[in-house]
LOSE-929904 format. One record per residue: residue in three letters; residue number from 1; x, y, z of N, C-alpha, C in turn. Coordinates in steps of 0.02 Angstrom, whole numbers, padded with zeros to 5 digits. Layout:
REM residues N
- rest,nr,nxx,nyy,nzz,caxx,cayy,cazz,cxx,cyy,czz
- ALA,NUM,X,Y,Z,X,Y,Z,X,Y,Z
...
//
This chain:
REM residues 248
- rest,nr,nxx,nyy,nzz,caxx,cayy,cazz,cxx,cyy,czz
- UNK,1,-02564,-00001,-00856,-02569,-00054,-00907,-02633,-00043,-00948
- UNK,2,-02629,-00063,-01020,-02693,-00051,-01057,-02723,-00085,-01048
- UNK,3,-02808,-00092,-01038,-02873,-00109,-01020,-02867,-00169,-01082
- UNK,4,-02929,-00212,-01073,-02952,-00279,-01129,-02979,-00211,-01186
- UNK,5,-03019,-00171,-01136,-03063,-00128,-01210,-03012,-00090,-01266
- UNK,6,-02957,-00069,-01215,-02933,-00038,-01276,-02856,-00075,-01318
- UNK,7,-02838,-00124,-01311,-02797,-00182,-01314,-02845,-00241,-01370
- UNK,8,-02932,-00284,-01337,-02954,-00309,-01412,-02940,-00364,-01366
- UNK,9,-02879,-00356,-01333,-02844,-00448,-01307,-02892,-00463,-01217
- UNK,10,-02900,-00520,-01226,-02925,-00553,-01170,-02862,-00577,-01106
- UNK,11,-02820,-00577,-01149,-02746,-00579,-01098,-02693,-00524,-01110
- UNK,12,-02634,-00527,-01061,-02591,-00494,-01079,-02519,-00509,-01079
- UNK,13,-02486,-00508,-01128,-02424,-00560,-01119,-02367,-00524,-01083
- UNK,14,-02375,-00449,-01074,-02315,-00431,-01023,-02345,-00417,-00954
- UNK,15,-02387,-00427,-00942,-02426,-00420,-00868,-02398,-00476,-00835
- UNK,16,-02347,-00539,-00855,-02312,-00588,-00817,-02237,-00562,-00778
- UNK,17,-02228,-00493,-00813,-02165,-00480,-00788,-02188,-00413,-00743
- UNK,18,-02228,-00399,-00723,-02258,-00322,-00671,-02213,-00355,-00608
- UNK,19,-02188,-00308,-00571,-02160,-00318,-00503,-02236,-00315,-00459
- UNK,20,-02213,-00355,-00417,-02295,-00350,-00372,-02260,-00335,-00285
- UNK,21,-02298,-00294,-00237,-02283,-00329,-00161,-02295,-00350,-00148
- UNK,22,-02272,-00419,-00096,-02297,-00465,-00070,-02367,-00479,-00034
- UNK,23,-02350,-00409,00004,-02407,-00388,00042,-02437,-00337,00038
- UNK,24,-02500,-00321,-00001,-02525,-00269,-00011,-02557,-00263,-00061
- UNK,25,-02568,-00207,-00118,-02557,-00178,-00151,-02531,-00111,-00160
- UNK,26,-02496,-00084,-00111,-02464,-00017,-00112,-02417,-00016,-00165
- UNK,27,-02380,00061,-00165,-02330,00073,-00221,-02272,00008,-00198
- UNK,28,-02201,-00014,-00254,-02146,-00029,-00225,-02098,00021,-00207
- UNK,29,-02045,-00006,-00163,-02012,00034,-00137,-01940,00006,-00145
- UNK,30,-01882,00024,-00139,-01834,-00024,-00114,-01833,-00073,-00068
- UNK,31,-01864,-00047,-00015,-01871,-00113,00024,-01913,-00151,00028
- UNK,32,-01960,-00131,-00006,-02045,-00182,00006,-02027,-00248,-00035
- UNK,33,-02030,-00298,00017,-02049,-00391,-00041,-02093,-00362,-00093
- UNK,34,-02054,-00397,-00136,-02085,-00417,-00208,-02090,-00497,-00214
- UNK,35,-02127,-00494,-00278,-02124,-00566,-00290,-02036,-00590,-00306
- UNK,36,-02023,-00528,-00345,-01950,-00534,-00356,-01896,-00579,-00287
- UNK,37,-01915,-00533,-00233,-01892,-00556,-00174,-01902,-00613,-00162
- UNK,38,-01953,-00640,-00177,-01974,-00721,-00144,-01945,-00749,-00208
- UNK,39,-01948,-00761,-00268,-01909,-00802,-00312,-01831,-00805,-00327
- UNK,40,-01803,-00736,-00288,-01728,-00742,-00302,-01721,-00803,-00226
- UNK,41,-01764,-00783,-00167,-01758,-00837,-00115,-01779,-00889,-00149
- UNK,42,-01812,-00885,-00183,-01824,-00978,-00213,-01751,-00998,-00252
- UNK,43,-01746,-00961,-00283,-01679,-01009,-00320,-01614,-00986,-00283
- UNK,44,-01632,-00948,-00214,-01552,-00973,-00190,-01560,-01019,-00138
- UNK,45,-01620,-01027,-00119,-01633,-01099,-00082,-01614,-01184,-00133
- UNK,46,-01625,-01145,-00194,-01626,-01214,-00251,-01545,-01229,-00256
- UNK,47,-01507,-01164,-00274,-01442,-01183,-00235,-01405,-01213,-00233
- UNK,48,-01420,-01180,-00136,-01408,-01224,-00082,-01424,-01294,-00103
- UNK,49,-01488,-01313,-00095,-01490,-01371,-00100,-01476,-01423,-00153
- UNK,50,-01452,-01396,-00209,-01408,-01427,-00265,-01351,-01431,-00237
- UNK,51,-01303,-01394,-00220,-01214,-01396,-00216,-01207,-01404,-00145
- UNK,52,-01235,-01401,-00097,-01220,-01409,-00043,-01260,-01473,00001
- UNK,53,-01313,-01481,-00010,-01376,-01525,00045,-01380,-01587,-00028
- UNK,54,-01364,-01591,-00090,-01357,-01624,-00133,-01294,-01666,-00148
- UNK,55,-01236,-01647,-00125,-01168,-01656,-00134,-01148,-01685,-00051
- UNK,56,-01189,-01676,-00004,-01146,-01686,00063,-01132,-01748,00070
- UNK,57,-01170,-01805,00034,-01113,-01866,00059,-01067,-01905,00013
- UNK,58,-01029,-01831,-00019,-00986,-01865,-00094,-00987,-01935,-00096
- UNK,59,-01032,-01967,-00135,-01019,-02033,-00132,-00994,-02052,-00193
- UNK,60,-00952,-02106,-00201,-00912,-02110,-00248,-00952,-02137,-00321
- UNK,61,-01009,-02153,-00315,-01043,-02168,-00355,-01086,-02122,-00335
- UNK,62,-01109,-02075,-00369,-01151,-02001,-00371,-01244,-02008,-00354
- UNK,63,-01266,-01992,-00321,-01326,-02002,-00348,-01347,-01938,-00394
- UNK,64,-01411,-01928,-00425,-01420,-01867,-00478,-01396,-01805,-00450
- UNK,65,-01451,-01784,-00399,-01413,-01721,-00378,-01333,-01705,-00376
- UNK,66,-01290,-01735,-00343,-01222,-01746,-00368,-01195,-01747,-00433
- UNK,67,-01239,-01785,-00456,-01193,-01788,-00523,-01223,-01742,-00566
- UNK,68,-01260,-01699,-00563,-01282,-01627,-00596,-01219,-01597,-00569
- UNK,69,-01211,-01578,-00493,-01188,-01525,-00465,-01105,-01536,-00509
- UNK,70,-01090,-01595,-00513,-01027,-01620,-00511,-01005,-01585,-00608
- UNK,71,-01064,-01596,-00640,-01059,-01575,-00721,-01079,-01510,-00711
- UNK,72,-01108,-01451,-00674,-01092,-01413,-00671,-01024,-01375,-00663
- UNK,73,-01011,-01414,-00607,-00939,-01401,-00585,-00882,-01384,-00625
- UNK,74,-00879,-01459,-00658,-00829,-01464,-00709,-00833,-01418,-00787
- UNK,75,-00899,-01401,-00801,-00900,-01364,-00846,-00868,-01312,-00846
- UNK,76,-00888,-01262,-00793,-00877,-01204,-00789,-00797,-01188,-00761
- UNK,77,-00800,-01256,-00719,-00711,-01235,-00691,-00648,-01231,-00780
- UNK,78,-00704,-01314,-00822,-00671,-01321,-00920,-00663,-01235,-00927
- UNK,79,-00718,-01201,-00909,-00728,-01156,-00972,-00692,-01100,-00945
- UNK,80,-00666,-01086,-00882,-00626,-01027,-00864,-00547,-01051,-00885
- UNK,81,-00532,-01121,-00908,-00448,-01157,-00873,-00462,-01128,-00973
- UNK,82,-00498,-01142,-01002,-00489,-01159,-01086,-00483,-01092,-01116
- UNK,83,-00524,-01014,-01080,-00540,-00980,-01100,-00467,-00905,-01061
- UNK,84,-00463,-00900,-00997,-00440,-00864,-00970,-00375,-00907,-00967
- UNK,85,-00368,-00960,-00939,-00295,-01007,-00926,-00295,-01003,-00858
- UNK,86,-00231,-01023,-00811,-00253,-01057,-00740,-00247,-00986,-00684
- UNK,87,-00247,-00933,-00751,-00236,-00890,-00693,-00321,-00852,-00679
- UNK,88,-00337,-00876,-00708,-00414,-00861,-00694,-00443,-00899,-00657
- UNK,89,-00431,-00951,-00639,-00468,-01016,-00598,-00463,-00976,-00528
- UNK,90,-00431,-00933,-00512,-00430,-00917,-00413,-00516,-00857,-00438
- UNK,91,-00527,-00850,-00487,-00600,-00809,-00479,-00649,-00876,-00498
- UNK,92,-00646,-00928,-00484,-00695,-00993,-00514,-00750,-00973,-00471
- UNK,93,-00751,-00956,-00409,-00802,-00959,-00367,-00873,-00904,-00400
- UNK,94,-00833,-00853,-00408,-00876,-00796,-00420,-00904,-00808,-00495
- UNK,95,-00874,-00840,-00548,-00913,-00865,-00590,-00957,-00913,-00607
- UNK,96,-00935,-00960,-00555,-00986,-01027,-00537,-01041,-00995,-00509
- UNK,97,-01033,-00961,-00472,-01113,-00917,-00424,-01131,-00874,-00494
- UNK,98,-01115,-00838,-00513,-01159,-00820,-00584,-01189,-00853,-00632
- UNK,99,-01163,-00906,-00657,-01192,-00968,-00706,-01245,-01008,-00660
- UNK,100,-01245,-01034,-00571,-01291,-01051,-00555,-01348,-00993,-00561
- UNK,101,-01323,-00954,-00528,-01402,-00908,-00515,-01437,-00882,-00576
- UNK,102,-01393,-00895,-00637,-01432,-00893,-00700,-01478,-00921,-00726
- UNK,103,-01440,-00984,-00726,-01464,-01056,-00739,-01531,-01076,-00717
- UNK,104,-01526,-01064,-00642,-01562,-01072,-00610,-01641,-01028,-00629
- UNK,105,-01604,-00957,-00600,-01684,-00900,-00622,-01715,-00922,-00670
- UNK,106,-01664,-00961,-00740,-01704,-00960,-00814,-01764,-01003,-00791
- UNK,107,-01712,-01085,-00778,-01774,-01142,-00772,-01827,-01117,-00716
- UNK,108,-01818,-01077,-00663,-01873,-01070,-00614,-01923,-01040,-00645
- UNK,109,-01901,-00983,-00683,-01948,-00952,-00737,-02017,-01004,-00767
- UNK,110,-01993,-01062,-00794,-02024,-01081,-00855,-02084,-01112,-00806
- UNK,111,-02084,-01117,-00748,-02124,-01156,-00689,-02189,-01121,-00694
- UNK,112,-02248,-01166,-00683,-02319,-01109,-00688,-02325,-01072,-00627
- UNK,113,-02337,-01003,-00653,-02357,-00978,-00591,-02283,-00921,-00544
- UNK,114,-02223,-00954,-00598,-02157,-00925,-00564,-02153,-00865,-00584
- UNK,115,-02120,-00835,-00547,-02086,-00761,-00589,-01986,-00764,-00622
- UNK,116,-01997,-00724,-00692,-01919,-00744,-00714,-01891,-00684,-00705
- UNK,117,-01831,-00712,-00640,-01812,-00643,-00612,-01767,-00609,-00656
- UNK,118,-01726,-00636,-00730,-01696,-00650,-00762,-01749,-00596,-00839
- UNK,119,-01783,-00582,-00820,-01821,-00565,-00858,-01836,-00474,-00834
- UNK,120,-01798,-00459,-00792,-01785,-00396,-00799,-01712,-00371,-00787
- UNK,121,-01721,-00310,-00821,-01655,-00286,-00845,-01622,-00246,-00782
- UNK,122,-01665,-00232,-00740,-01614,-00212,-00693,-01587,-00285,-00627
- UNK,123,-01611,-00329,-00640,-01554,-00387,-00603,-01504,-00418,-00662
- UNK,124,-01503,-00428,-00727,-01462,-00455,-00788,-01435,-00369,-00776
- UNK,125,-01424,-00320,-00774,-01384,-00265,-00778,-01374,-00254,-00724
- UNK,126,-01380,-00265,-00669,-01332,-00268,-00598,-01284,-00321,-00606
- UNK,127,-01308,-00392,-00622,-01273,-00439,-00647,-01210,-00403,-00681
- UNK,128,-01241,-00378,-00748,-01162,-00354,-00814,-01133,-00307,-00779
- UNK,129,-01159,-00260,-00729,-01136,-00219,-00698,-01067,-00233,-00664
- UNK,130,-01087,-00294,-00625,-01048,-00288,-00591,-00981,-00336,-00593
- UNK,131,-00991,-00381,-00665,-00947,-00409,-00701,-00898,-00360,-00735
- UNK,132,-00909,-00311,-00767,-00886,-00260,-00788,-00842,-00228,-00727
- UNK,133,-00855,-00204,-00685,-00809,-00151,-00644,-00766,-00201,-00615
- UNK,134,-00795,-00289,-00592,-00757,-00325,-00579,-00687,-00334,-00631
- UNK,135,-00693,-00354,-00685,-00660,-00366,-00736,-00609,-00323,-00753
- UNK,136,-00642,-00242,-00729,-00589,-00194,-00753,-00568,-00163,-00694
- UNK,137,-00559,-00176,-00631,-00545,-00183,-00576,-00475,-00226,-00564
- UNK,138,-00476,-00291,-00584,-00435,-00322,-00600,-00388,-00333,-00666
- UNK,139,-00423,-00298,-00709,-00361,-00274,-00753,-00302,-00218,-00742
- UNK,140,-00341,-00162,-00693,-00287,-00124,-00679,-00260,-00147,-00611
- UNK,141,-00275,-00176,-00561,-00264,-00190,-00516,-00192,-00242,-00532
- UNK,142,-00194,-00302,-00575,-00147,-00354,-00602,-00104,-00328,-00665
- UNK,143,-00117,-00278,-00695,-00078,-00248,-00764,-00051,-00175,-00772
- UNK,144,-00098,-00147,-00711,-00068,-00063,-00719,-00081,-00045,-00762
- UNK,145,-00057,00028,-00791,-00063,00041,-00845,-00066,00026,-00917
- UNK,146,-00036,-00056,-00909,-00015,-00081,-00957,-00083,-00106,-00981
- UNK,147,-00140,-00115,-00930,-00198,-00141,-00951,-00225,-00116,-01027
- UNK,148,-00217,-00041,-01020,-00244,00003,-01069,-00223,-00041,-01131
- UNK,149,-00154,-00093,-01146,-00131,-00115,-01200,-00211,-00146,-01236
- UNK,150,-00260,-00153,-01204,-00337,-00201,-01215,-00347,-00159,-01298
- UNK,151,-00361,-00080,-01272,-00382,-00016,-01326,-00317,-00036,-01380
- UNK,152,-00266,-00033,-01387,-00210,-00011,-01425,-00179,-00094,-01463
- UNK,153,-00211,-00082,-01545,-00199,-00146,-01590,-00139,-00141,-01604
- UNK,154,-00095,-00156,-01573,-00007,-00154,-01596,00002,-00193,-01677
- UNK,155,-00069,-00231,-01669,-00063,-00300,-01743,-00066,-00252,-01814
- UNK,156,-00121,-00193,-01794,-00149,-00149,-01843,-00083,-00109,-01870
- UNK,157,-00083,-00074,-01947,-00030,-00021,-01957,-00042,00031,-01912
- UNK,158,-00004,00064,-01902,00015,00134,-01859,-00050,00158,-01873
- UNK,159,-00049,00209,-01924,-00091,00231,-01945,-00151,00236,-01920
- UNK,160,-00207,00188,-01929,-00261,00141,-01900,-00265,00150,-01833
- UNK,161,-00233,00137,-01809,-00216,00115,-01717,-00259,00156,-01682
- UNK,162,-00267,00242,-01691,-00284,00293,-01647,-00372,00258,-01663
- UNK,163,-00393,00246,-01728,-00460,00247,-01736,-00485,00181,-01721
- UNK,164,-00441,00134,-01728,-00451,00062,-01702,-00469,00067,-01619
- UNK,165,-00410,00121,-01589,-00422,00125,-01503,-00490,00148,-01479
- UNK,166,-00499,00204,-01527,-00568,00233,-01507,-00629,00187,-01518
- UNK,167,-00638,00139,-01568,-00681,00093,-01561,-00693,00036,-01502
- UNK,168,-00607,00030,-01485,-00608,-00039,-01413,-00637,-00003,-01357
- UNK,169,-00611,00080,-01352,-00669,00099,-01305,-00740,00095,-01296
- UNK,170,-00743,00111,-01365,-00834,00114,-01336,-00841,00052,-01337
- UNK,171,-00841,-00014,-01371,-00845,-00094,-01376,-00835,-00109,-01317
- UNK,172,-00772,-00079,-01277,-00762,-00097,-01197,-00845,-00088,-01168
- UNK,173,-00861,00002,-01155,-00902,00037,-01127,-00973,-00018,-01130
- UNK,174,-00981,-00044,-01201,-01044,-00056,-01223,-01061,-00097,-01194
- UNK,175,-01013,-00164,-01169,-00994,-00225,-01145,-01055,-00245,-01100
- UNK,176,-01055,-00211,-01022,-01127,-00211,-00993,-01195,-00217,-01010
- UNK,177,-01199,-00160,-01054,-01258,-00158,-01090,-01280,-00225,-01135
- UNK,178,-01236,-00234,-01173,-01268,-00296,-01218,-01242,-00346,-01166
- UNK,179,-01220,-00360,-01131,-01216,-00407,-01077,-01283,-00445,-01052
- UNK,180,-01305,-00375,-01036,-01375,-00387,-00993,-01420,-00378,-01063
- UNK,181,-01458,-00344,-01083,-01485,-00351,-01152,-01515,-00426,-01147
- UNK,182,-01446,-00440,-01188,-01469,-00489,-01226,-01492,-00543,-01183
- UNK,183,-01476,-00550,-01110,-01506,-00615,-01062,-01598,-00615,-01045
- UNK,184,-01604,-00540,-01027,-01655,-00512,-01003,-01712,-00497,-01077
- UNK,185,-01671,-00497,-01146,-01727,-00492,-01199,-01768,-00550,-01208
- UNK,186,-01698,-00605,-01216,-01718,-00672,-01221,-01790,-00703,-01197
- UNK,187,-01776,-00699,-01131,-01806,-00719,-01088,-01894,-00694,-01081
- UNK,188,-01896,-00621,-01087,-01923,-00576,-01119,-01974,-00626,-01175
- UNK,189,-01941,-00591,-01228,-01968,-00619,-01303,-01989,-00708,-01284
- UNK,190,-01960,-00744,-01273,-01989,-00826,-01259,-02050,-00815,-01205
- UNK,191,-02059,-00791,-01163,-02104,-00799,-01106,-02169,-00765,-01125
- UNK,192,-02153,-00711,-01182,-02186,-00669,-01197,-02227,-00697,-01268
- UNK,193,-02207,-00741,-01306,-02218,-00772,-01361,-02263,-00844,-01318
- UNK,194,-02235,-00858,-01257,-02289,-00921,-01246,-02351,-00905,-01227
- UNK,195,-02360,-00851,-01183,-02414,-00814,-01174,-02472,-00808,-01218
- UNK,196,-02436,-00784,-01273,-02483,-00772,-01339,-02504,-00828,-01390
- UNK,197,-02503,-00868,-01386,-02501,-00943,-01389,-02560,-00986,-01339
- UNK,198,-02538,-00975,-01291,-02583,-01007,-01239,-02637,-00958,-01244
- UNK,199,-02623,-00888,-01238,-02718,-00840,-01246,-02758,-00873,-01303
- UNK,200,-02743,-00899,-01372,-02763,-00928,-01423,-02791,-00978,-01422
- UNK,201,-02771,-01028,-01363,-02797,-01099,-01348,-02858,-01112,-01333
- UNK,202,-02887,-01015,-01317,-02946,-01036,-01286,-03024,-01032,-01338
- UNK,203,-02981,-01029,-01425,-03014,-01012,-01459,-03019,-01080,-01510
- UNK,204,-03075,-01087,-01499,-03080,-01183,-01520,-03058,-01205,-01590
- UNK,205,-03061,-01141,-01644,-03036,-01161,-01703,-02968,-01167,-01729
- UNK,206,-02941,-01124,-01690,-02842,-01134,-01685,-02819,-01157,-01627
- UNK,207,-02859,-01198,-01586,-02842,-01214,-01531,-02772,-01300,-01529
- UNK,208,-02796,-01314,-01556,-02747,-01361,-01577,-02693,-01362,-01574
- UNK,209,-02672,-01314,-01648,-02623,-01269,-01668,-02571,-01231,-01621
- UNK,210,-02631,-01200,-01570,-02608,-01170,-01505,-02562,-01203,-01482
- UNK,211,-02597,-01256,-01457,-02581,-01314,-01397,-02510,-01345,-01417
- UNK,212,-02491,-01365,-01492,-02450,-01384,-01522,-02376,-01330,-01501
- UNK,213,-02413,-01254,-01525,-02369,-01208,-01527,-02333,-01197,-01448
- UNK,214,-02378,-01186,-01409,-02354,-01200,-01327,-02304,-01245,-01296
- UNK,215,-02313,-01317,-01331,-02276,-01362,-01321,-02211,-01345,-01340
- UNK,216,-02197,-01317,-01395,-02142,-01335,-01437,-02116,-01259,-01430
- UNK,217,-02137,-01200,-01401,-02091,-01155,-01375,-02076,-01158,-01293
- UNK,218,-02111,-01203,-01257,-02081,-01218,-01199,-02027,-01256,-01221
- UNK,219,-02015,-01322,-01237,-01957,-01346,-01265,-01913,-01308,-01275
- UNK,220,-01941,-01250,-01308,-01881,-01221,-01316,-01850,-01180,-01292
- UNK,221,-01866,-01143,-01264,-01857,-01093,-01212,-01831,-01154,-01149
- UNK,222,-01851,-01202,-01131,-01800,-01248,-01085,-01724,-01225,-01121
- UNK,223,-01725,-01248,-01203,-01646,-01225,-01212,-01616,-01174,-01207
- UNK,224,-01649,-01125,-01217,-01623,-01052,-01226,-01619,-01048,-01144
- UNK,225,-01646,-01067,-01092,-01628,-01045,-01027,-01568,-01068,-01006
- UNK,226,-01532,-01131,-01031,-01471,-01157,-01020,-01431,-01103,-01083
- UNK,227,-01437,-01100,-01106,-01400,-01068,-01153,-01373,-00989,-01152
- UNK,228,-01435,-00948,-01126,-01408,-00893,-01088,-01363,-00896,-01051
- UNK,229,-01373,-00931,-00993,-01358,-00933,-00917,-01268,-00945,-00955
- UNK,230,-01274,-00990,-01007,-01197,-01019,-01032,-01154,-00968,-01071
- UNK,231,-01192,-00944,-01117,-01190,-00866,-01146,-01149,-00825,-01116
- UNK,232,-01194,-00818,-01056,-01172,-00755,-01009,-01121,-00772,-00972
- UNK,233,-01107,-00831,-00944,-01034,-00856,-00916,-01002,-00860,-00974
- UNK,234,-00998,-00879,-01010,-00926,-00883,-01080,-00914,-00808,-01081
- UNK,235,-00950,-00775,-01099,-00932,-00710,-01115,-00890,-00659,-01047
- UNK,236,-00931,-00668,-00985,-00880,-00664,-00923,-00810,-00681,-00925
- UNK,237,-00806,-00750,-00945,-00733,-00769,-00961,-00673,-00743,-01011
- UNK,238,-00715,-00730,-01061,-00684,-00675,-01134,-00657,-00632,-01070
- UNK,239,-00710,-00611,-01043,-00686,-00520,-01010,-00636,-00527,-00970
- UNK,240,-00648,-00582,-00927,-00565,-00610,-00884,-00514,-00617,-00916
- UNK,241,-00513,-00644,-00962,-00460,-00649,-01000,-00427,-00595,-01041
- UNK,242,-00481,-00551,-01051,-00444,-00491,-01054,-00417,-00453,-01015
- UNK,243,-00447,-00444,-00947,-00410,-00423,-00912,-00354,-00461,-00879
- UNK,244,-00342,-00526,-00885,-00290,-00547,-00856,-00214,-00525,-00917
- UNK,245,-00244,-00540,-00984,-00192,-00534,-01042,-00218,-00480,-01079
- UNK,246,-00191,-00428,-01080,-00226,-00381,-01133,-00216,-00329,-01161
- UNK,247,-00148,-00381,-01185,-00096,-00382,-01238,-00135,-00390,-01310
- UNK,248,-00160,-00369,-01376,-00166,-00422,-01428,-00109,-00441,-01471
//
């Protein structure tokens, strides 16, 4: 990482996303705790204790925890029945666990002191990763060959069709990539913009200004963390739905 001397800056706004070990300072490894490690355990303890230790005594009148878990619920079960149709609802589970652990990483993120696990590209691209092979796993698995109909615009003239196909390929291929991208930039760019903001605060003549500016990109970045996490499940659903129908 570059030094204050040769940087000018007294802080550093991507030094929030360095992987660290828990214990130590040695190299990382695959297996060595990271901080990473302890915050993905933080928000799958958060969870748990949302949908399960929050929900256990369905009471018919909700208390909060419940009635979060419960508008979670229903969202996501809306957005697979509206988007894929009911033949997508037997994968509800595996998309509900993706929209929480999204959701979740974003807001744990914005916490002082947290790490946003969501903020690197190799967990948002294991994530698209593995939505992707899922998705096209079950397209040939439920459609056969016929899946391939996804590439081939029957709507388009003849003509067209071969160069139209070659584009749904790579648009298929790309799918992962901007999948993850765009969750992990986000997240990125906002965390990275408050940083630089708050280093400013400590300079008494724009300090104000600062303070103002801090406020009002946390705000916002609260939305953009629901909004990813929602992002990235809608777009999961597109992909189900293509592979369940993918016919155009």
């Amino acid at each position: 990482m570059a030094t204050e001397a040769e940087t000018g800056l007294s802080f550093h706004p991507m030094e929030q996303f360095i992987v660290k070990p828990l214990f130590g300072d040695g190299p990382v490894h695959w297996y060595t705790p990271t901080n990473v490690t302890l915050w993905m355990a933080v928000i799958a303890l958060g969870i748990i204790a949302l949908l399960v230790m929050g929900t256990r005594g369905r009471a018919i009148v909700p208390n909060r925890s419940q009635s979060i878990a419960e508008l979670a619920y229903g969202m996501v079960y809306k957005m697979i029945e509206d988007i894929a149709g009911k033949d997508g609802l037997k994968y509800f589970p595996y998309i509900m666990t993706l929209f929480m652990f999204i959701v979740f990483a974003n807001f744990v993120g914005l916490l002082p002191k947290a790490f946003t696990v969501t903020s690197h590209i190799a967990v948002t691209g294991i994530l698209a990763f593995a939505v992707f092979f899922t998705v096209t796993a079950i397209g040939f698995i439920k459609n056969g060959a016929h899946f391939l109909d996804l590439f081939w615009v029957r709507s388009a003239p003849l003509a067209i069709r071969p160069v139209l196909a070659v584009i749904e390929v790579i648009s298929y291929f790309v799918r992962p990539v901007s999948h993850s991208i765009r969750l992990a930039g986000n997240m990125i760019a906002g965390h990275a913009v408050i940083k630089v903001f708050a280093g400013f605060a400590a300079i008494a003549a724009v300090a104000p200004i600062s303070i103002v500016a801090v406020v009002g990109m946390y705000a916002f970045e609260i939305l953009v963390a629901f909004i990813q996490a929602y992002v990235f499940t809608i777009l999961t659903c597109v992909y189900l739905k293509d592979a369940l129908h993918p016919s155009h």
